[in-house]
C-alpha positions in Angstrom: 0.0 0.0 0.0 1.6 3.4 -0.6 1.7 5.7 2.4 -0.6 8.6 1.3 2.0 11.7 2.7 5.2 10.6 -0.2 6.0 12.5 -2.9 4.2 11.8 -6.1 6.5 9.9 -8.2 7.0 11.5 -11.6 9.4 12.6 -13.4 9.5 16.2 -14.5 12.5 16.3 -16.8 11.5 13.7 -19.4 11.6 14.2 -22.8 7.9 14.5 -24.3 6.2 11.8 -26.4 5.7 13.9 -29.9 8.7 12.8 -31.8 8.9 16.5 -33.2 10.8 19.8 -32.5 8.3 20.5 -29.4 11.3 18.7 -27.6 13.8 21.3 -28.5 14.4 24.5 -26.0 13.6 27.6 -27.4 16.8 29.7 -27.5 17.1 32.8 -29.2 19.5 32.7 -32.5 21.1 36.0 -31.4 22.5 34.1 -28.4 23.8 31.2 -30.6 25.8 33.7 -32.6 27.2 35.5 -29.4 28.4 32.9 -27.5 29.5 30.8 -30.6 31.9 34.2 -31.3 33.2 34.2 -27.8 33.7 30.9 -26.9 35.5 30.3 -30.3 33.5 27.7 -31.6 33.2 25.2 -28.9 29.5 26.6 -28.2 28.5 25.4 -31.4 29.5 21.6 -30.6 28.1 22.3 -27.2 24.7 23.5 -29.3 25.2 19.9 -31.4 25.8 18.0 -28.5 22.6 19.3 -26.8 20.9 18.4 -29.4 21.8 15.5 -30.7 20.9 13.9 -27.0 16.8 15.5 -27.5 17.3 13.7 -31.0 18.8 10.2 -29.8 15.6 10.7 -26.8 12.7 11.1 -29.4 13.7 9.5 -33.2 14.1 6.2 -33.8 17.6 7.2 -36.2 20.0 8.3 -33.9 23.2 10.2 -34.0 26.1 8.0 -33.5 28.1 8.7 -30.5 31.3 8.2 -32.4 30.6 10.9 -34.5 30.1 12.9 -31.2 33.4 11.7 -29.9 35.4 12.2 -32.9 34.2 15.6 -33.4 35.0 16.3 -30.0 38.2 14.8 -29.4 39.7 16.2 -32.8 38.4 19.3 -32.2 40.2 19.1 -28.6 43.3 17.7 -30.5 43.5 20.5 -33.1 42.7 23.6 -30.3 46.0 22.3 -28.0 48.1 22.4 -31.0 47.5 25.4 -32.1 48.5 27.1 -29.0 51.9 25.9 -29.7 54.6 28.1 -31.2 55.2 28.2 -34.5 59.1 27.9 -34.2 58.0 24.9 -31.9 56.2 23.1 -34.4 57.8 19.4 -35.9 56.9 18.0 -38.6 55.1 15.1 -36.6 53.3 18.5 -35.0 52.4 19.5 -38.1 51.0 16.4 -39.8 49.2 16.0 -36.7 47.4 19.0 -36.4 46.4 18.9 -40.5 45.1 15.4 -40.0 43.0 16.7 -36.6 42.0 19.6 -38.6 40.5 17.3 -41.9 39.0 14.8 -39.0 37.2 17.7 -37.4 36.0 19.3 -40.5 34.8 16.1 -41.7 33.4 14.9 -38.2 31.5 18.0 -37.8 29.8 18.7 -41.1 28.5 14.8 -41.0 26.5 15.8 -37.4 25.8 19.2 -38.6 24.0 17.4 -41.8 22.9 14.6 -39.4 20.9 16.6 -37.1 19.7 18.8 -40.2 18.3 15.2 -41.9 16.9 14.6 -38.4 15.0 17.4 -37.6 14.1 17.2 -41.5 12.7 14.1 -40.8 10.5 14.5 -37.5 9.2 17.2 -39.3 8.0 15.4 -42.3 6.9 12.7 -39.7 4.8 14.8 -37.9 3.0 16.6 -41.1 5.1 19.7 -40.9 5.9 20.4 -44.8 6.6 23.5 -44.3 9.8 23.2 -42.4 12.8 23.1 -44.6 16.5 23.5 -44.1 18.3 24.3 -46.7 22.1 22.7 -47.4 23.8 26.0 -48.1 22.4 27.8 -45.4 23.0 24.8 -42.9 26.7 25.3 -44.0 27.8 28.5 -43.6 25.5 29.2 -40.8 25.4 26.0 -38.6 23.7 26.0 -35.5 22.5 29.6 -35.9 20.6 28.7 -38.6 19.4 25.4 -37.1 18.0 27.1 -34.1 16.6 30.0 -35.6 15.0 27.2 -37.6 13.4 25.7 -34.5 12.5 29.1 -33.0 10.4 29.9 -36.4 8.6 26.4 -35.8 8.0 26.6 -32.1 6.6 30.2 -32.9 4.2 28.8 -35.7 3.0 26.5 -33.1 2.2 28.4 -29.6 0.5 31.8 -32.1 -1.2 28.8 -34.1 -0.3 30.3 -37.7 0.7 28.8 -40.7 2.2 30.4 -43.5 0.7 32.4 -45.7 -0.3 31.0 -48.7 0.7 32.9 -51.7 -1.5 35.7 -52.9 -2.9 35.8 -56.7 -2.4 38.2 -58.3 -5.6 40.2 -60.0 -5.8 40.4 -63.6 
């Protein structure tokens, strides 16, 4: 029998049952940008990261966690070597911090594109067709233009408007 005076047992922090962007925080783009500009990047895997665990939560494809790791430890590799002198710098240096920089190019464009086909995907899962995110924009502007992304569907959704459908023009 349960004793009537404990706590009621739920769990507040769980990740909600629509397998769409309802998941994802709403953070403003602006604040993306800003602290992705001060902390030199590593903000923007922090934003992946973040993300990548609400996606693993709620889709049934997830983002590999070597791709995580590999981004994230070459990314570590390639920051500690750069702090090094340049008169300092070997050649075993060098090849080592221009295969760490290739790794972590290559590691983080495949989870930037991953978590783009995702959120792609829950949308189109869920009867969203209006969300799109483009390729070009996804790579020059990353996670800024991922959240912003987000932001303009979680707005849609709480003010309840669609997009307006194109008006015809009078003859």
């Amino acid at each position: 029998m349960d004793n009537p005076y404990s706590p009621p047992k739920s769990n507040v922090d769980t990740i909600g049952d629509s397998n769409y962007l309802d998941n994802f925080p709403r953070f403003s783009a602006w604040w993306v940008f800003l602290l992705t500009v001060v902390t030199f990047g590593i903000y923007s895997v922090y934003w992946l990261y973040t993300r990548s665990r609400i996606i693993n939560e709620v889709h049934h494809r997830i983002i590999p966690e070597f791709l995580i790791w590999g981004t994230i430890i070459s990314y570590t590799v390639n920051t500690a070597l750069s702090f090094i002198p340049d008169e300092m710098i070997t050649r075993l240096i060098g090849i080592t911090l221009l295969f760490s920089t290739i790794a972590y190019l290559i590691f983080f464009l495949w989870w930037l594109f991953g978590i783009r086909n995702r959120l792609q995907e829950m949308a189109k899962e869920n009867d969203y067709p209006e969300f799109s995110l483009g390729p070009v924009m996804t790579f020059f502007f990353q996670s800024i233009y991922l959240q912003y992304k987000i932001n303009e569907q979680l707005d849609k959704k709480v003010d309840g408007t669609t997009p307006a459908e194109p008006i015809a023009e009078i003859s």
